[in-house]
C-alpha positions in Angstrom: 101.3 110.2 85.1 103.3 112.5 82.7 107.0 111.8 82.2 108.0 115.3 81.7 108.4 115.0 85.2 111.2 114.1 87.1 112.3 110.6 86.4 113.9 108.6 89.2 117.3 108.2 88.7 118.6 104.8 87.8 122.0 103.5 88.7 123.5 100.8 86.2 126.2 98.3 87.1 128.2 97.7 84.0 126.9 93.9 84.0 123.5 95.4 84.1 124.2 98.0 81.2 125.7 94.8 79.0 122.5 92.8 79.8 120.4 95.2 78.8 122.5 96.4 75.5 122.4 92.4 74.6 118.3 92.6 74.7 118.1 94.4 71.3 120.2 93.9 68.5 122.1 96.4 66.7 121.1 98.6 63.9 122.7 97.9 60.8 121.9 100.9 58.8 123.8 104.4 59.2 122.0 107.7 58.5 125.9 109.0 57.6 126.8 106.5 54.7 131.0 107.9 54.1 132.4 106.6 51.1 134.5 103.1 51.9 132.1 102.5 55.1 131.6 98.7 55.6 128.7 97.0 54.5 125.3 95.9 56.0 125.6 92.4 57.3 123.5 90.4 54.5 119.8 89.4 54.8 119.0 85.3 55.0 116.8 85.3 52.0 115.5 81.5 54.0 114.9 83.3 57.3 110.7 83.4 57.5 111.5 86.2 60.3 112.4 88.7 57.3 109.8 91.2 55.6 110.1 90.6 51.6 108.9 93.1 49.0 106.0 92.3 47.2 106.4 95.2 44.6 102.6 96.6 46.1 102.2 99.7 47.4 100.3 98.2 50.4 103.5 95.5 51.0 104.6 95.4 54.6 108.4 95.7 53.3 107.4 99.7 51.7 107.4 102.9 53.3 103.7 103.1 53.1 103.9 99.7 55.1 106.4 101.2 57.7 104.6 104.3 57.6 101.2 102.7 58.4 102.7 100.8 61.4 104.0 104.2 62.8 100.2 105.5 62.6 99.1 102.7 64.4 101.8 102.9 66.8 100.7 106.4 67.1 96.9 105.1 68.1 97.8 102.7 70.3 99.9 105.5 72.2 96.4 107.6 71.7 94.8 105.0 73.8 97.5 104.0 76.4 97.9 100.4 74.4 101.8 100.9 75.2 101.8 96.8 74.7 100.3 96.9 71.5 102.4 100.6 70.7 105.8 98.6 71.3 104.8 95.8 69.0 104.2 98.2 66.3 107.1 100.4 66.6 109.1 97.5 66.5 107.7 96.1 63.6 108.3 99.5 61.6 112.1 99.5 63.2 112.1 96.0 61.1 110.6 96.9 58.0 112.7 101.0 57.9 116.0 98.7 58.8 115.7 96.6 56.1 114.3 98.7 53.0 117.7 101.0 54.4 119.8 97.7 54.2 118.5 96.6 50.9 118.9 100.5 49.4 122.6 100.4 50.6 122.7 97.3 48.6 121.9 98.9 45.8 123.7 102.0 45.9 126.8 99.8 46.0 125.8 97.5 43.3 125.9 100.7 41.1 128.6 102.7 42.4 131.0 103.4 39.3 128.2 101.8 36.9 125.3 104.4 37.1 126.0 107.3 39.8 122.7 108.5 38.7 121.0 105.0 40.1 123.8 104.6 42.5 122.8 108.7 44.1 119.1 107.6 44.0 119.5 104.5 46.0 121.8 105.9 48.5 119.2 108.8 49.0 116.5 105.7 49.4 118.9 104.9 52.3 119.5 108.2 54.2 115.5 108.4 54.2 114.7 104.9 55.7 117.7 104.8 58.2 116.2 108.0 59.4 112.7 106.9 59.7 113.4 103.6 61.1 115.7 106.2 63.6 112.7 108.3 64.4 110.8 104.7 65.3 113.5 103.6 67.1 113.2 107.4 69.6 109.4 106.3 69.8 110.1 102.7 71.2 112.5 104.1 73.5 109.8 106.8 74.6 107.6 104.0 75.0 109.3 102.0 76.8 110.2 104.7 79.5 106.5 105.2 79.8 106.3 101.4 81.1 108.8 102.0 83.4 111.6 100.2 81.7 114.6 101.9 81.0 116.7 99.0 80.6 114.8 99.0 77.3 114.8 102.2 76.3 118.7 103.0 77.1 120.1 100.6 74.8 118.0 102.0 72.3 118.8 105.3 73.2 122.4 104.6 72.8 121.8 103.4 69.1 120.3 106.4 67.8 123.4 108.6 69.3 125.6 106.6 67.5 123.6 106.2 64.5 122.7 109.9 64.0 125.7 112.2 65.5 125.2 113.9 68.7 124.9 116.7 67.2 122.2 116.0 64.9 118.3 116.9 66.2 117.4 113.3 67.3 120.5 112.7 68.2 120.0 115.4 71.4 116.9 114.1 72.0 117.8 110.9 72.4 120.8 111.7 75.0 118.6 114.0 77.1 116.3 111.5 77.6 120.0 109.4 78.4 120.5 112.4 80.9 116.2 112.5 82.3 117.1 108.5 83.2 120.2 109.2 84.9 122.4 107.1 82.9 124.5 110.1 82.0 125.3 113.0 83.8 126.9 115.7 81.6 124.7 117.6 79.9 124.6 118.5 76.1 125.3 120.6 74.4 127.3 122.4 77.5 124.8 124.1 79.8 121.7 122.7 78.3 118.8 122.2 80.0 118.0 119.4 81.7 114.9 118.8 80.9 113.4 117.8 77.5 109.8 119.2 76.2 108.5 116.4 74.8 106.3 116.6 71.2 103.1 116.4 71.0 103.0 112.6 69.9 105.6 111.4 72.7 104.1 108.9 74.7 105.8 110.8 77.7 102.9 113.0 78.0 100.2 110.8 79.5 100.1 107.5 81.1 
């Protein structure tokens, strides 16, 4: 089946859309990090559900550990695993999250001590948030190929408000808003209506 086709439309009550936005919690990290913006809710260093550094290159809690579970991700996709895809790209969502968390951390920590340590980290932050962004477009993509858009909306939703609509992935992610039928104005004004997915979307095949 390829989802460049047209997708059936889906109506959402607004109980259903709150349901569905409740199924995934939010993203803490911004990829625009203003000056005075409020700070990433903390990390429970006791919760065994979060990823910890190990100061290895291989470490789960690196980008080479994110990075890995995105090429995985990418073979499962390969392979129609969309299960086994989901898993992944949620796991690298995790690990991109919190290095971005942690990075924002830091940059504040050294604001008005060492701007040049302070700039570095908060660099170290716009990266991460953007790759765990990029992950985050994957899942949704994903999720649309299992025919579950009450997944992949709320997601959808995050990364507009995460990276500006006017920002690259922030189209993307509100055409595919516009291909499910949970919005109905196109943008930007008079744009197509109908994405060309890249060559690694999961949209392609089925």
């Amino acid at each position: 089946m390829n989802l460049s086709a047209t997708v059936p439309i889906f109506r959402f009550t607004s109980l259903a859309v709150i349901a569905a936005l409740s199924l995934l919690s939010p993203v803490n990290a911004q990829v625009n990090l203003p000056s005075g913006s409020s700070q990433p809710q903390p990390i429970d260093p006791n919760d065994p559900n979060n990823l910890r550094p190990t100061g290895q290159n291989n470490s789960l809690l690196s980008l080479e550990g994110g990075k890995r579970l995105m090429t995985e991700a990418g073979n499962a996709v390969s392979s129609q695993n969309y299960d086994a895809a989901a898993k992944k790209l949620q796991e690298a969502r995790t690990v991109f999250n919190q290095l971005s968390n942690f990075y924002q951390e830091l940059n504040s920590s050294f604001s008005g001590i060492d701007n040049r340590v302070a700039d570095t980290q908060r660099k170290k932050a716009l990266e991460t948030a953007q790759m765990r962004d990029e992950a985050t477009y994957q899942l949704a993509l994903v999720h649309r190929a299992q025919n579950k858009p009450e997944l992949a909306v709320p997601l959808l939703i995050q990364i507009v408000k995460s990276q500006n609509p006017t920002r690259d992935l922030g189209k993307k992610a509100y055409q595919q808003l516009l291909e499910l039928g949970f919005v109905d104005a196109p943008f930007p004004k008079g744009g197509s209506s109908a994405s060309s997915p890249s060559p690694s979307s999961p949209s392609q095949k089925k």
